[in-house]
Every structure is written in C-alpha cells, then in structure tokens.
SETORBA-330560 format. One record per residue (C-alpha): residue number from 0; residue in three letters; chain; x, y, z. Coordinates in pm, whole numbers. Layout:
! SETORBA-330560
+------+--------+------+--------+--------+--------+
: bami : marlum : banu :      X :      Y :      Z :
+------+--------+------+--------+--------+--------+
:  NUM :    ALA :    A :      X :      Y :      Z :
...
+------+--------+------+--------+--------+--------+
! end
This chain:
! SETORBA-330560
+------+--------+------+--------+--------+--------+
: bami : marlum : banu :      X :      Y :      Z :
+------+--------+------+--------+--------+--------+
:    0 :    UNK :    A :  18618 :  -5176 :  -5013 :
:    1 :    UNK :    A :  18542 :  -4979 :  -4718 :
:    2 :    UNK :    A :  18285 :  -5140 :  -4496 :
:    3 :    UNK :    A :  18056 :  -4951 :  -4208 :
:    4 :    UNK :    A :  17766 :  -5037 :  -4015 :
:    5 :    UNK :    A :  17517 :  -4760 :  -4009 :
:    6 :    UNK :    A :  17183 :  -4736 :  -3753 :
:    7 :    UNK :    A :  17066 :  -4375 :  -3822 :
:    8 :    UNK :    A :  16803 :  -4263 :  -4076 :
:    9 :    UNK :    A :  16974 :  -3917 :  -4053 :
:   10 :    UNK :    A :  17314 :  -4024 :  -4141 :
:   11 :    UNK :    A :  17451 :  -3866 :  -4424 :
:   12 :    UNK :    A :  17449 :  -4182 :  -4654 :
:   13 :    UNK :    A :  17120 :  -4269 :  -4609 :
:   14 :    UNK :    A :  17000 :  -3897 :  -4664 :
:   15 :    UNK :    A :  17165 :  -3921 :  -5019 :
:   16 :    UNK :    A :  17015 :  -4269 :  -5140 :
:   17 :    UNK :    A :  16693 :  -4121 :  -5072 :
:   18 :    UNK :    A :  16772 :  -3786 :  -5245 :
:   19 :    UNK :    A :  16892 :  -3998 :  -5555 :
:   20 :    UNK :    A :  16546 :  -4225 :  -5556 :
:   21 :    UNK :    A :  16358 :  -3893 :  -5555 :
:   22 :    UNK :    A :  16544 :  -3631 :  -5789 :
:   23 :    UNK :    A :  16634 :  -3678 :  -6127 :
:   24 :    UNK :    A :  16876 :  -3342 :  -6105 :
:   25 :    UNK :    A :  17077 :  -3519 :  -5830 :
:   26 :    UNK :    A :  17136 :  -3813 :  -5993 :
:   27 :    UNK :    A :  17266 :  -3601 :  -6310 :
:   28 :    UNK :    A :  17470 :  -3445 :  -6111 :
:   29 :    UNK :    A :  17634 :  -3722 :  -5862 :
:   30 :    UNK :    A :  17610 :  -3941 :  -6178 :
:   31 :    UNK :    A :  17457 :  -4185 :  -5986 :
:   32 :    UNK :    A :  17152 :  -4394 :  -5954 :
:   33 :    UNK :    A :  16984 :  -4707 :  -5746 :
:   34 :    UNK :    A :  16918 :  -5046 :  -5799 :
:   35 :    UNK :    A :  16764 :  -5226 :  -5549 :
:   36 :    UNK :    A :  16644 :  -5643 :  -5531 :
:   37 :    UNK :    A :  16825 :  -5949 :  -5584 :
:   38 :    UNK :    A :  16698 :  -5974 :  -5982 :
:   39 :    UNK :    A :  16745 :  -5621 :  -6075 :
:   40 :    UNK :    A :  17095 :  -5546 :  -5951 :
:   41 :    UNK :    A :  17207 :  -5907 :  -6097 :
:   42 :    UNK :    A :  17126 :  -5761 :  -6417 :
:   43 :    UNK :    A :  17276 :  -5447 :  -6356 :
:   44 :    UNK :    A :  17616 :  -5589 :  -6260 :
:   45 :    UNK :    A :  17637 :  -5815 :  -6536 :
:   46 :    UNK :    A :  17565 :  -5550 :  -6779 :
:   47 :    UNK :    A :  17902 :  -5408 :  -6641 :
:   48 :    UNK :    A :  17743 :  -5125 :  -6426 :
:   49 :    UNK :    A :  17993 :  -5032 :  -6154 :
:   50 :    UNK :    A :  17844 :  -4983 :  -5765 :
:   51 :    UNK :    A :  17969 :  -4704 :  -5582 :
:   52 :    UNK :    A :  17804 :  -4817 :  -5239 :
:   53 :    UNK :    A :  17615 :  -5108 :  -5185 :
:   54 :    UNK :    A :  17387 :  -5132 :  -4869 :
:   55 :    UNK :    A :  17256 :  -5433 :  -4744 :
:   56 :    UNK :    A :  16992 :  -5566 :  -4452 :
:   57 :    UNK :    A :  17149 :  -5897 :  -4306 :
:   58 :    UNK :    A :  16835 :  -5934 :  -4084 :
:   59 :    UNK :    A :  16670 :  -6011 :  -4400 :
:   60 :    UNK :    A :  16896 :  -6157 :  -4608 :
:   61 :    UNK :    A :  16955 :  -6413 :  -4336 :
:   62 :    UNK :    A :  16584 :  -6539 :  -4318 :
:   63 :    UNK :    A :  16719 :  -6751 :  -4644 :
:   64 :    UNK :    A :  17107 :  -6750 :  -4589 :
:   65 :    UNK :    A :  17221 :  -6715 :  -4283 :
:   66 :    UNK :    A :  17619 :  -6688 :  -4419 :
:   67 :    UNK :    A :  17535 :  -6307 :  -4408 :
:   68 :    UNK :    A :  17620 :  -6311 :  -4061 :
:   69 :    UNK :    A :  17925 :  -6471 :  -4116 :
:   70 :    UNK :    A :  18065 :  -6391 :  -4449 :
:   71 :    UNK :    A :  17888 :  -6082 :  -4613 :
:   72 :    UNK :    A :  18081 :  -6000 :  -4933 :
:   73 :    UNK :    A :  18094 :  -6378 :  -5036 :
:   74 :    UNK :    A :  17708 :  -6370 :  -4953 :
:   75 :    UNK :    A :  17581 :  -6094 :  -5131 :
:   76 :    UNK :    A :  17859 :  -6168 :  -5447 :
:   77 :    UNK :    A :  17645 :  -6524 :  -5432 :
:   78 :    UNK :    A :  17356 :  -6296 :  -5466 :
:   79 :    UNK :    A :  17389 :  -6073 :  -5703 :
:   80 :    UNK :    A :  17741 :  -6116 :  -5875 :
:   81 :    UNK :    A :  18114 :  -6059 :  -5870 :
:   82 :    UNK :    A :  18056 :  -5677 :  -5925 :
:   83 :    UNK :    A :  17958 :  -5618 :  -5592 :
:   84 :    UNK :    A :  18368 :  -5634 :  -5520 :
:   85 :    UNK :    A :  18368 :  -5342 :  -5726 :
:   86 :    UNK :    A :  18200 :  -5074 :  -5521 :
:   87 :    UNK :    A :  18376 :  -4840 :  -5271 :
:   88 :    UNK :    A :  18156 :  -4901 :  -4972 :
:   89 :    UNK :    A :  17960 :  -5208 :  -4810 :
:   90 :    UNK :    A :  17725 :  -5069 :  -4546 :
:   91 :    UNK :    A :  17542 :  -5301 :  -4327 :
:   92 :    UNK :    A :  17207 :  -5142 :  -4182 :
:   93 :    UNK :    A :  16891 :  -5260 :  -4009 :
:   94 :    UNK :    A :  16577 :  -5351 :  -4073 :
:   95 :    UNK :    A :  16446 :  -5050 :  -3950 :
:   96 :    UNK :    A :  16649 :  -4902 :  -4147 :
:   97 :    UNK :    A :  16626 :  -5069 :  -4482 :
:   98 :    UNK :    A :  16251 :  -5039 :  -4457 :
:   99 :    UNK :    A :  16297 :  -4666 :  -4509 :
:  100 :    UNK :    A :  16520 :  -4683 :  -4770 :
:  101 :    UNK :    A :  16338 :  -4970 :  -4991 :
:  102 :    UNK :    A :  16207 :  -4810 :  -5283 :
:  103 :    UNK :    A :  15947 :  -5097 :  -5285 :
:  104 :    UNK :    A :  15862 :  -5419 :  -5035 :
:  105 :    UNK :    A :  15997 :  -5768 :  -5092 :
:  106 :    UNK :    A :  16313 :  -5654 :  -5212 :
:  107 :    UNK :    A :  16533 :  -5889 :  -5016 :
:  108 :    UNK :    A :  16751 :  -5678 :  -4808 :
:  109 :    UNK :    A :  17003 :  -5582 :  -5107 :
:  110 :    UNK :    A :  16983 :  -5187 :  -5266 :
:  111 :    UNK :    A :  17310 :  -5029 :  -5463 :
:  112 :    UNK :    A :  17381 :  -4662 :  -5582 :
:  113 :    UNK :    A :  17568 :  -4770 :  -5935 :
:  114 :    UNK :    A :  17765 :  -4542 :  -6173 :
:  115 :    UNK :    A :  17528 :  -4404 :  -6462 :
:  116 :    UNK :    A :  17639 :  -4513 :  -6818 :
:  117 :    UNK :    A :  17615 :  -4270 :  -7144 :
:  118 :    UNK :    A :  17339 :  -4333 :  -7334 :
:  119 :    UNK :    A :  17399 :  -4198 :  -7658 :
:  120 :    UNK :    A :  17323 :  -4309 :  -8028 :
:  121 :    UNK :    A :  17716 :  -4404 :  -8066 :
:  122 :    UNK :    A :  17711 :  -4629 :  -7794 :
:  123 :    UNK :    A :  17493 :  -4859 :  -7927 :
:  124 :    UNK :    A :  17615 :  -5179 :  -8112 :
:  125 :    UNK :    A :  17441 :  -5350 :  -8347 :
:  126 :    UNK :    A :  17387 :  -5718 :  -8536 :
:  127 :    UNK :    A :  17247 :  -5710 :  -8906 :
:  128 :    UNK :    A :  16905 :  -5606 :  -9007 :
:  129 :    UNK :    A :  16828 :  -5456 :  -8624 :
:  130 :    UNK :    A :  16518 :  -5486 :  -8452 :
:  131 :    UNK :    A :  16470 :  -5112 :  -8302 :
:  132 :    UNK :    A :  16191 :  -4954 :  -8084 :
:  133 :    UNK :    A :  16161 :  -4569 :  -8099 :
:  134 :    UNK :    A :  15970 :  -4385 :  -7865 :
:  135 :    UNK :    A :  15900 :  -4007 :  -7866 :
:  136 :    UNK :    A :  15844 :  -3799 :  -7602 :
:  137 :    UNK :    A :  15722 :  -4123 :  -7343 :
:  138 :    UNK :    A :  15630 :  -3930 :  -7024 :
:  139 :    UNK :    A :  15501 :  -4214 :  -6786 :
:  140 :    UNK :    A :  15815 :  -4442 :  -6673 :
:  141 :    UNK :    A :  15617 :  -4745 :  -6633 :
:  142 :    UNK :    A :  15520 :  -4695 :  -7031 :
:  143 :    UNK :    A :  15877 :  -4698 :  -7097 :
:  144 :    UNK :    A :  15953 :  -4997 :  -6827 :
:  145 :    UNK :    A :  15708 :  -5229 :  -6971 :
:  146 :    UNK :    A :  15830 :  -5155 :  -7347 :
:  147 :    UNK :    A :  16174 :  -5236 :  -7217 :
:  148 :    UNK :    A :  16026 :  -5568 :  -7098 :
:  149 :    UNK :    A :  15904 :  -5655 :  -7459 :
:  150 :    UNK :    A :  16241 :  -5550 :  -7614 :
:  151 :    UNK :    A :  16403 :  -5807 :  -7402 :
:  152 :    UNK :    A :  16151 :  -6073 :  -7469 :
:  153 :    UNK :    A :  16162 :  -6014 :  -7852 :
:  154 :    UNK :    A :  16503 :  -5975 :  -7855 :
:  155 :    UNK :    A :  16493 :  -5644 :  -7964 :
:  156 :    UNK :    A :  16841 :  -5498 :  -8017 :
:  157 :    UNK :    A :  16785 :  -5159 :  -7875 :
:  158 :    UNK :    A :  16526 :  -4925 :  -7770 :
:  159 :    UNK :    A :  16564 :  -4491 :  -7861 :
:  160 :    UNK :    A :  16448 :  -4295 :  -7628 :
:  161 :    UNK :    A :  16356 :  -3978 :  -7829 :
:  162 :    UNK :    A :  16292 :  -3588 :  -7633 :
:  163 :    UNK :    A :  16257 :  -3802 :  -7353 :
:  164 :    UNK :    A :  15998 :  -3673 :  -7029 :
:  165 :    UNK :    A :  16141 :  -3921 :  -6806 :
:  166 :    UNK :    A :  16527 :  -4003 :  -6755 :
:  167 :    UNK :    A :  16667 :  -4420 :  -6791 :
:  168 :    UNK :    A :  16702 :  -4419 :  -6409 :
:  169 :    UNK :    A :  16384 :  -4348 :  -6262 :
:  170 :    UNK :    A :  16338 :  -4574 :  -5993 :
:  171 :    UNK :    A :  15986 :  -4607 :  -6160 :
:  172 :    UNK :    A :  16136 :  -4729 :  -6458 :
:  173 :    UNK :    A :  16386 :  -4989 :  -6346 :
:  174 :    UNK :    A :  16102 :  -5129 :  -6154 :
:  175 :    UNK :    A :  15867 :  -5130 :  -6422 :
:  176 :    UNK :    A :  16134 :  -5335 :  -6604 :
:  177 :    UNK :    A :  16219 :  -5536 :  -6415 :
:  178 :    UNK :    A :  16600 :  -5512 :  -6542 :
:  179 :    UNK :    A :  16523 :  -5437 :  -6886 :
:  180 :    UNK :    A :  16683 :  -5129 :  -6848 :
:  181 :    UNK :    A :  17014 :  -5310 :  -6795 :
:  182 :    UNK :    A :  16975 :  -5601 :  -7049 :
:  183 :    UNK :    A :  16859 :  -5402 :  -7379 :
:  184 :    UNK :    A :  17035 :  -5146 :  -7499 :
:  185 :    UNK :    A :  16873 :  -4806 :  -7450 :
:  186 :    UNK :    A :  16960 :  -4476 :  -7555 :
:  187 :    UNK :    A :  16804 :  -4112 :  -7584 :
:  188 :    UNK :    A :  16866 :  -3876 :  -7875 :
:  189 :    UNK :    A :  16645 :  -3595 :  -8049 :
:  190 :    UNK :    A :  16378 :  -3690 :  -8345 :
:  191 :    UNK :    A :  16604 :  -3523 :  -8554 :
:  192 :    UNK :    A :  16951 :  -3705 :  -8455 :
:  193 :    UNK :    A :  16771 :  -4070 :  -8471 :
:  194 :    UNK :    A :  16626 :  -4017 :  -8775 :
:  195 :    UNK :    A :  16946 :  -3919 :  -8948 :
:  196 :    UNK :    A :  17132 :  -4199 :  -8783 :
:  197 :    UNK :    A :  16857 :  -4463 :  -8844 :
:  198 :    UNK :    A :  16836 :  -4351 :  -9207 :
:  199 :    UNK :    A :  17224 :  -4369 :  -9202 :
:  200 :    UNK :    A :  17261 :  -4692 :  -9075 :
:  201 :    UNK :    A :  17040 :  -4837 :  -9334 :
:  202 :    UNK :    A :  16669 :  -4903 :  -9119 :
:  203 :    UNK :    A :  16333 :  -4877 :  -9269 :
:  204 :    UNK :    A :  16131 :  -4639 :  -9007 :
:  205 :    UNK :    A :  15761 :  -4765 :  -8925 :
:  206 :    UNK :    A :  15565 :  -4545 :  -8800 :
:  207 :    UNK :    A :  15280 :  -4643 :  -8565 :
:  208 :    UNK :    A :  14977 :  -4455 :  -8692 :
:  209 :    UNK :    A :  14639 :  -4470 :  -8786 :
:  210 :    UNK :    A :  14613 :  -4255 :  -9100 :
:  211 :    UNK :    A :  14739 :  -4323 :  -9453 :
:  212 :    UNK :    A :  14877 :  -4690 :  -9294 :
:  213 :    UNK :    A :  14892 :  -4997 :  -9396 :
:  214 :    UNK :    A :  14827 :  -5346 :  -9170 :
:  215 :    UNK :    A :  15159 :  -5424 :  -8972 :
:  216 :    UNK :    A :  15146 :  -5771 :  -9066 :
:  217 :    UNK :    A :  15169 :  -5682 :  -9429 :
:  218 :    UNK :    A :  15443 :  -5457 :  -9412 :
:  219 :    UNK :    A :  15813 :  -5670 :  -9477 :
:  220 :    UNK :    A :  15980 :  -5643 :  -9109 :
:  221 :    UNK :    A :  16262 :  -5892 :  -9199 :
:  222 :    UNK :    A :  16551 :  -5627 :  -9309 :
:  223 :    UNK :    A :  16659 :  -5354 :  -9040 :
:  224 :    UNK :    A :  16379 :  -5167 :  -8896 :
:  225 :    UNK :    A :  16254 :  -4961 :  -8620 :
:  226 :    UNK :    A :  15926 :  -4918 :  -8488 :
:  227 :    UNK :    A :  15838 :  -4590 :  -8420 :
:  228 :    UNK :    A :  15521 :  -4575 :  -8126 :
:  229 :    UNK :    A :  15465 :  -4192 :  -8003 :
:  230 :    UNK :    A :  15235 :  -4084 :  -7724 :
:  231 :    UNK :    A :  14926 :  -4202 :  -7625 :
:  232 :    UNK :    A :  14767 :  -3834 :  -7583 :
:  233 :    UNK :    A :  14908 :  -3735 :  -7962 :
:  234 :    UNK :    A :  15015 :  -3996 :  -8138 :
:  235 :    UNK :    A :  15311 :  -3887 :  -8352 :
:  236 :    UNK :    A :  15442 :  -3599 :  -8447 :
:  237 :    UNK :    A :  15530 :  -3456 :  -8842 :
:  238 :    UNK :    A :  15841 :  -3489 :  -8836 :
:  239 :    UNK :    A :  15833 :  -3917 :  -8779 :
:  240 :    UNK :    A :  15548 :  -3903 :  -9017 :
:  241 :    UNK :    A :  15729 :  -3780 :  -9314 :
:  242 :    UNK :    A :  16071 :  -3920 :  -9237 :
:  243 :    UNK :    A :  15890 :  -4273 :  -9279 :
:  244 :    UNK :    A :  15909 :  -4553 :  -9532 :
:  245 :    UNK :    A :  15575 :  -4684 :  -9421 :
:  246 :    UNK :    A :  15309 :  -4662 :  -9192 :
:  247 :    UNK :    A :  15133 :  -4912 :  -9041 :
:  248 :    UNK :    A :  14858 :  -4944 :  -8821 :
:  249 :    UNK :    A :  14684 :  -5249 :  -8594 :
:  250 :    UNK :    A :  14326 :  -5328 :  -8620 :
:  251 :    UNK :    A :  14096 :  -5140 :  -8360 :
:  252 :    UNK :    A :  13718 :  -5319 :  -8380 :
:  253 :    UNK :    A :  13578 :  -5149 :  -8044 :
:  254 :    UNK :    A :  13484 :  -4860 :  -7999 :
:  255 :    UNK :    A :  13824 :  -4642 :  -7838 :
:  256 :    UNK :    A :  14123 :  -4589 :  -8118 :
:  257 :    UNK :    A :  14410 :  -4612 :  -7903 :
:  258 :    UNK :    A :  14644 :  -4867 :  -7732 :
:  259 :    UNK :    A :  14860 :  -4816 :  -7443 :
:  260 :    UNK :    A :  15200 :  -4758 :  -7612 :
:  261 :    UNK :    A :  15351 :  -5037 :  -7461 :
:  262 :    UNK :    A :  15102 :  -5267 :  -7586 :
:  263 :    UNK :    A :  15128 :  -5125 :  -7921 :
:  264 :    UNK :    A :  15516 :  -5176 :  -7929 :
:  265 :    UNK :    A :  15474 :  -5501 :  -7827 :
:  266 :    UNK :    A :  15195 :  -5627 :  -8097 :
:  267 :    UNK :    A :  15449 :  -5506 :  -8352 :
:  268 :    UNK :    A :  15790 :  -5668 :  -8234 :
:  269 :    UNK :    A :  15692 :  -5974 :  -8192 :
:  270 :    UNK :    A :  15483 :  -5932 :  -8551 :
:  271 :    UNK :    A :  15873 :  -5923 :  -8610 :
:  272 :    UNK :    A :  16014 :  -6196 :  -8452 :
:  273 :    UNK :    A :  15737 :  -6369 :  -8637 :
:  274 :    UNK :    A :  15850 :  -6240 :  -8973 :
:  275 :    UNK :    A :  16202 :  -6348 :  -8883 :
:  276 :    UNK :    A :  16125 :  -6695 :  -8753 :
:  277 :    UNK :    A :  16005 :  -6918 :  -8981 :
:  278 :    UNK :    A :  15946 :  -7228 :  -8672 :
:  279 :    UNK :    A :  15716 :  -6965 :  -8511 :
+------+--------+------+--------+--------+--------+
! end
C-alpha cells in the first residue's frame, strides 16, 4: 500500500473521485466507483469489494479516535474492516479538503473508490424457493435504494434490475441504501433474459398490477417467487404481463391509484416473509 498526503483540490486524485461521483460513463470505464461513511464501506468490504484508493480525513476521524494520528491503517481497518489492507493507495487529506470531496455531510472522514463487481443473472446464488424483487425500467436511484433497503430487511435473496435507467453505483443509490447495495444481491438483465431465467429456475412471476389481479395476500408466496413492481409513470409493460402466473394487486381506498414503487415492493415482501413464517 502506497500512502501520500495530499492538500490540493486540483490534484489529480481528487479531480478523479469527483469525476467518478458525477459520471456514470467514467465509472464504466475506470471500473470503479465510491463508497463513502463508516456504515456503507463496512458493508462494502465485507461483501468482498476490493478498494483501489482509500482517502481519509484524520482531522475528523480523530474527534472520536485520536489513534488516527498515530496509527492510521490499524485505525481505519478498526473502522471499516480488514479490506482496507487491500487497496493500492491510503491518502491522508484535510478537512478542507474532504469537505469537497464528501458526497454528503456527517460521513466521518472515511470515502473509498472500490473495484465494480459483474452484475449479471449468473452471478447470483440462490437458497430454495427464492424470494426475488424485479424491477423494470426504475429511473429514480433513491426508488431503487430504498427497495434495496426492504430486500435486506425481508431477507430477500436478490433484487433484478431489469432495462435499468440508473446504474448499481450511483452515489444516489448507495446512499439511498444505505449498504443495501452491498448486502443483497443485485443484478441487471433485459425483461426478456429474466424472464427466461426466472421461468428456468423454477419461480412463479407476480406481477404488480391493478387489472385482471387478484389480492396479494391471497396469492400462495411460499414456493420460489419474484415480485415484479414496474414504474410508477406506466406501470408494467406486456411483456411482464403475459409472462406471469398471477397478478396481484394491493388495496387502494383513496382517491390516487398508485404507490411509490418502493412502497409497493415492500407491502408485498414482507406479505412474504409472512407467508413463510408461521411465528409472525
């Protein structure tokens, strides 16, 4: 590990982190993206992310542990894990500094550029009868974010990502989730390529939808399944409609027809875990 100390907002390093918060081409192309806070790199690391260059405030750090000062590595691997040992460079910069770079405030002096992962159907694993979350075409990254919050909560084992608008590392969307991203599996594929490899795999689809649906809490959500939510603007499109085994709907009594999509995908997981949990 290589370590520097760097004081200039227009050194090259801190030019880049900035690029990669801000452009989603960049970070295809470096293959990189940032993680920044105590909670959400934790996650990140232990999900066996690898950092390329971790950059940290000690000025900040130190108004809780003052062993920054004195022993940096050990004090931010106390932080945030053993991973941090993995990355190439350890750059030490000030407040001044870090203020500039922080994607948010209150992010305790700690902010990473990590190595992206593939995200692709084959890469997920799963146990028997699967809890899955399918989104098409999500747009807004804090939709996305809070959906991945859910999935952890329920225990969902994976969320698919279909013709994705937004890609997994949006600063946005790690934010939103708070390190969801990194502890649920999450993958993006076409309509077309999930439904073949849900139907393949053995999962009843469930389509979200008002017409020609039944209630969600009479529809059997004990074997496989995934949930299918689509945008709040359109709802669905044909070719989720007809691939499905059922559709199923939650009561609306007020007057509007339409939940936020996270909301929606998080009426009908846990309407699973309920299914699945007899103590519950």
């Amino acid at each position: 590990m290589r370590k520097e100390i760097i004081t200039s907002a227009q050194n090259a390093k801190i030019k880049e982190l900035l690029a990669l918060q801000e452009k989603a081409r960049l970070r295809r192309e470096k293959s990189l993206f940032v993680a920044e806070g105590r909670r959400e790199l934790g996650h990140c690391l232990a999900a066996g992310y690898i950092p390329d260059t971790i950059f940290y405030c000690p000025d900040i750090i130190g108004r809780e542990d003052t062993s920054i000062f004195i022993r940096p590595e050990e004090t931010l691997v106390r932080i945030a894990g053993a991973g941090i040992r993995d990355a190439r460079y350890l750059i030490e910069v000030p407040a001044h500094i870090y203020d500039k770079v922080a994607y948010r405030g209150g992010t305790e002096g700690i902010i990473a550029e990590l190595q992206c992962k593939e995200h692709g159907l084959d890469c997920l694993s799963l146990r028997d009868n699967p809890l899955i979350v399918v989104l098409e075409s999500v747009e807004k990254p804090g939709n996305l974010g809070a959906v991945l919050r859910s999935a952890d909560a329920a225990g969902a084992d994976a969320v698919i990502v279909c013709d994705p608008l937004t890609d997994l590392y949006n600063p946005n969307l790690i934010r939103s989730s708070i390190g969801g991203i990194f502890t649920v599996q999450c993958c993006t594929a076409t309509s077309e390529e999930a439904i073949a490899w849900l139907k393949g795999h053995g999962i009843q689809i469930l389509t979200a939808q008002l017409q020609d649906s039944e209630w969600y809490y009479d529809t059997d959500m004990k074997k496989g399944t995934a949930i299918v939510i689509g945008t709040e603007a359109t709802g669905l499109t044909d070719v989720w409609r007809k691939a499905a085994d059922a559709h199923i709907k939650i009561p609306m009594l007020g007057r509007l027809d339409s939940l936020n999509a996270s909301v929606s995908a998080a009426i009908l997981m846990f309407e699973a875990v309920r299914q699945r949990n007899s103590n519950i």
